[in-house]
C-alpha positions in Angstrom: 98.0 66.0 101.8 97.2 65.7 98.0 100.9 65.3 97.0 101.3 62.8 99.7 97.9 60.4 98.6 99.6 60.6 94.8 103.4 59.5 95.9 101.9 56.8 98.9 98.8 55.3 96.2 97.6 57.4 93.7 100.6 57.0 91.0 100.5 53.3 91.8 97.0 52.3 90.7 95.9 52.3 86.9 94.1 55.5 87.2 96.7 57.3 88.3 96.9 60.1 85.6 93.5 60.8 86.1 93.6 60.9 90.1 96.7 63.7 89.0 94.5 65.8 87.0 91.7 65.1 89.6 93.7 66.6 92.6 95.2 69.3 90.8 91.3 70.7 90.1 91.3 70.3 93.9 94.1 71.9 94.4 93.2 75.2 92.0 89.6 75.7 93.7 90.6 75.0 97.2 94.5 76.1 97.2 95.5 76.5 100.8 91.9 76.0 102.7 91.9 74.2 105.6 90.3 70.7 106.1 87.7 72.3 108.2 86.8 75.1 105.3 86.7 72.4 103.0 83.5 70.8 104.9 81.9 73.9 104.6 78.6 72.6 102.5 78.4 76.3 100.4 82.0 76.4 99.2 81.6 72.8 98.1 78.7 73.8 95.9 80.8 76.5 94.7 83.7 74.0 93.7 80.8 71.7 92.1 79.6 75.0 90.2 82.6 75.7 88.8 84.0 72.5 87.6 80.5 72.5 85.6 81.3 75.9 84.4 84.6 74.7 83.1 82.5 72.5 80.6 83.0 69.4 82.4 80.7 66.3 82.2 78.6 65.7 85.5 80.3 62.1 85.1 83.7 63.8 85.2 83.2 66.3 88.2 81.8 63.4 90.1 85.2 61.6 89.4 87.0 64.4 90.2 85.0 65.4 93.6 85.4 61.5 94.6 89.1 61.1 94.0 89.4 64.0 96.7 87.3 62.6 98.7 89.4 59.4 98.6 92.5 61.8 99.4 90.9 62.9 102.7 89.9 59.7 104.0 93.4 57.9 103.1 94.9 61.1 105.0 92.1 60.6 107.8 92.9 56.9 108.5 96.5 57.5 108.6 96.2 59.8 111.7 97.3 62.9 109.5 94.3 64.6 110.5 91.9 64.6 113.0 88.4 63.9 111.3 87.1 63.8 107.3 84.4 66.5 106.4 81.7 64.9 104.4 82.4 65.6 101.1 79.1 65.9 98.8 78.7 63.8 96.0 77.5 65.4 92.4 74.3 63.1 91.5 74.0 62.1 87.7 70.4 61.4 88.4 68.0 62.0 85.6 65.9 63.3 88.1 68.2 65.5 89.8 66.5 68.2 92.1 67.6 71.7 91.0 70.4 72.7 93.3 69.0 74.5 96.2 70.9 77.4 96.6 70.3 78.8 92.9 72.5 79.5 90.1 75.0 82.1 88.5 73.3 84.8 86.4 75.1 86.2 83.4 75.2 89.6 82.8 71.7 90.2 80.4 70.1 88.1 83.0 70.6 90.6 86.3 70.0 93.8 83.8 66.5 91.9 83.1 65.9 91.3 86.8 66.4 95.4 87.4 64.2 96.2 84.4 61.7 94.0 86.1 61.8 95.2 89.5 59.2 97.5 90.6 60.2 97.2 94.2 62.6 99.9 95.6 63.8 97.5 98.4 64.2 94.7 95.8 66.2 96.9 93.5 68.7 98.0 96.5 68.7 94.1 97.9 70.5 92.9 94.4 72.6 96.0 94.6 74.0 95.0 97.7 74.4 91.6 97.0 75.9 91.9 93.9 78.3 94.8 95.9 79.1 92.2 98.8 78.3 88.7 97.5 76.8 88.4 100.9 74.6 85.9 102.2 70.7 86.9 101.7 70.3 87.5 105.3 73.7 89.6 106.0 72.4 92.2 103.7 68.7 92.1 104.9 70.0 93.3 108.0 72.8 95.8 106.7 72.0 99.3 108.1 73.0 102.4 107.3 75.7 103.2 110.1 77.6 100.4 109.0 78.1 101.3 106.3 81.4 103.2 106.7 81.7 105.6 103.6 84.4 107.4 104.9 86.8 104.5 105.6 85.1 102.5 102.1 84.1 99.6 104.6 81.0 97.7 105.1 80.7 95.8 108.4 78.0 92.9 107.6 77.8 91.7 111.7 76.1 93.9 114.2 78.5 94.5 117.0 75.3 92.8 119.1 75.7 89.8 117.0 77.9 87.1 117.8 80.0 85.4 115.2 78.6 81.6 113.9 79.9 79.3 111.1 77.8 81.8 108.7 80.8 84.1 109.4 80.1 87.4 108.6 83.2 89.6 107.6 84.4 93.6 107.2 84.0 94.1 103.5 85.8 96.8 101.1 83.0 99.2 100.1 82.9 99.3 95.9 83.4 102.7 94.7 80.5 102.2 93.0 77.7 102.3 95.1 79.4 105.2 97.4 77.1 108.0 95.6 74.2 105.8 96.4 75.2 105.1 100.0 75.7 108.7 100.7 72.3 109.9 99.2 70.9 107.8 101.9 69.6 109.7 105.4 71.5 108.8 108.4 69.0 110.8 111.3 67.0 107.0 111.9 69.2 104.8 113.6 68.8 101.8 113.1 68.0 102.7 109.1 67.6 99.4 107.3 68.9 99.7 103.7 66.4 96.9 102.9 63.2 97.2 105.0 60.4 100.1 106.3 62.8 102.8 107.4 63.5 101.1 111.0 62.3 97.7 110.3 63.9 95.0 108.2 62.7 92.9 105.9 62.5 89.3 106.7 62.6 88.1 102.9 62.1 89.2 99.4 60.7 86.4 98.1 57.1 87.7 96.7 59.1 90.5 94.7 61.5 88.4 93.8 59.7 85.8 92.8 57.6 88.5 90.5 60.6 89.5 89.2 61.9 86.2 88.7 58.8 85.6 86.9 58.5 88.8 84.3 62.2 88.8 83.7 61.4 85.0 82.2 64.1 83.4 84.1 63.8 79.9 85.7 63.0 78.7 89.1 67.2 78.2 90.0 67.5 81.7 90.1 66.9 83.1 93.8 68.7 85.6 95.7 71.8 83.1 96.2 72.4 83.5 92.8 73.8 86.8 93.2 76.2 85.0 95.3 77.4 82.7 93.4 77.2 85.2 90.1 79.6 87.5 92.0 81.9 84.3 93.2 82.3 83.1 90.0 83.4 86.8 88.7 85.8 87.4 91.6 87.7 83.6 89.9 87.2 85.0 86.5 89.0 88.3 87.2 92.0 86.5 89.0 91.3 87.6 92.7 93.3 85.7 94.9 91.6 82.6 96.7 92.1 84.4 100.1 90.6 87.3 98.8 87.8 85.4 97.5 87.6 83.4 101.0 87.7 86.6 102.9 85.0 88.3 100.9 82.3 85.6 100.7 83.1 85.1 104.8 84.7 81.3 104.5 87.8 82.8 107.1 86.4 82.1 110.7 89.5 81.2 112.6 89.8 83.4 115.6 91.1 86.7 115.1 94.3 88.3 116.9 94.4 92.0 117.7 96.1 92.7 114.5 93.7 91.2 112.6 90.7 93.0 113.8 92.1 96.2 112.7 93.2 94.4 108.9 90.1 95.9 107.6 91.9 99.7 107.9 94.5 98.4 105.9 94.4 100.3 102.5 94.9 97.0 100.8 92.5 95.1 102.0 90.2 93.6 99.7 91.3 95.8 97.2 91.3 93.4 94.6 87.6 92.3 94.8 86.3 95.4 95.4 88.3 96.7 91.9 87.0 93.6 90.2 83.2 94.6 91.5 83.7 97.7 90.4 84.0 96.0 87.2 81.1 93.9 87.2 79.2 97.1 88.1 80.8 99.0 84.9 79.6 96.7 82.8 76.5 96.4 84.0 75.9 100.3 83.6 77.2 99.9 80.0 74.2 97.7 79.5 71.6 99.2 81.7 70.5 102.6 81.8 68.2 101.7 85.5 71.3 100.9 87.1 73.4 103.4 86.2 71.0 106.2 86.6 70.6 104.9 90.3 74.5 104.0 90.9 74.8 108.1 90.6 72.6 109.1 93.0 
């Protein structure tokens, strides 16, 4: 679709270099995604994230999110397919909101949010996050039967629970956080890794806040961040884009026998769970909390 707006129009108009460059940062971020995945509102944050990260001006991401925008709509009125997503603008706004769904931490910034943490349920809701790069709510309600130690999975969606466009997927369990996994009792079922033993916890906003607070980090850091933090180390350590799309739950076309039994497969999701087990690595270099609990 891209190659096709640049040969019918793009390479035709005075800006044509830059709609190039333009559609070849959509083509990086979004590689073989479908038009449907693309209107997913999350990943397009993600794509605005990291062409900031890249050093780009808010003036120049905004150029580059509207000249794909332009793509899809040329494509859209042509008949080549069957309805445009909305694609979300970047404002330049000097009174620009803080985004809403927080942003990436570095590294010194999630050992200060441990160190401040008084709150054992706190403490083991960033571990999973930063082990899953789940959504908030997929790891409030992650219990301790599924977590499958013996087959390294972690299945985020109760078998009670049906599948929405907050697709929760099969992960590959991180060999590091298998010790602490296993030192956890199994006899209460459901057992809540984040919650009162058989109840969950609805949020974690008071402790995290109070974190937030005495770790002296600003008001766009909330549990999202994790998210993000981990999406943007999953790019940085090369995982593929399916492996990246498959881990933060943005595959949710219907699966065929085969592929419900994919997560079995010893490679899948190998590459993401090696580079977590990075990320987590490091962050026991640097914090003696974190590793102390990692080898429970």
């Amino acid at each position: 679709m891209a190659a096709r707006y640049y040969d019918q129009h793009g390479q035709h108009v005075v800006s044509a270099e830059r709609i190039s460059i333009s559609l070849a940062y959509w083509l990086d971020f979004f590689g073989t995604k479908t038009i449907e995945e693309i209107g997913n509102a999350e990943l397009q944050r993600e794509f605005h994230t990291w062409l900031l990260d890249k050093g780009m001006k808010k003036t120049s991401a905004k150029r580059v999110v509207s000249d794909g925008r332009a793509a899809i709509n040329y494509a859209w009125k042509r008949g080549e397919i069957a309805s445009a997503p909305f694609v979300m603008p970047i404002s330049t706004g000097s009174n620009e909101a803080a985004p809403p769904k927080g942003r990436p931490l570095e590294l010194k910034e999630i050992v200060a949010l441990y160190s401040n943490t008084k709150n054992p349920n706190l403490t083991m809701f960033i571990t999973l996050m930063l082990a899953t790069a789940a959504r908030p709510d997929a790891v409030l309600g992650l219990t301790r039967d599924r977590m499958k130690v013996e087959d390294r999975l972690i299945v985020l969606n109760p078998e009670d629970r049906p599948q929405t466009k907050k697709y929760r997927p099969t992960l590959r369990m991180p060999e590091s956080i298998v010790p602490l996994i296993e030192s956890i009792e199994t006899e209460i079922s459901p057992l809540y890794l984040v919650g009162l033993r058989d109840t969950p916890l609805k949020g974690v906003r008071t402790s995290w806040r109070t974190a937030r607070k005495n770790a002296q980090l600003d008001n766009q850091v909330n549990p999202y961040s994790l998210r993000h933090t981990m999406a943007r180390w999953l790019r940085k350590e090369r995982v593929s884009g399916w492996e990246i799309s498959a881990q933060l739950g943005h595959k949710r076309q219907d699966l065929s026998i085969t592929e419900i039994y994919a997560p079995y497969d010893p490679t899948y999701l190998q590459n993401a769970a090696k580079a977590i087990d990075s990320f987590f690595a490091q962050l026991r270099a640097k914090s003696v909390l974190v590793d102390a609990m990692l080898k429970r």
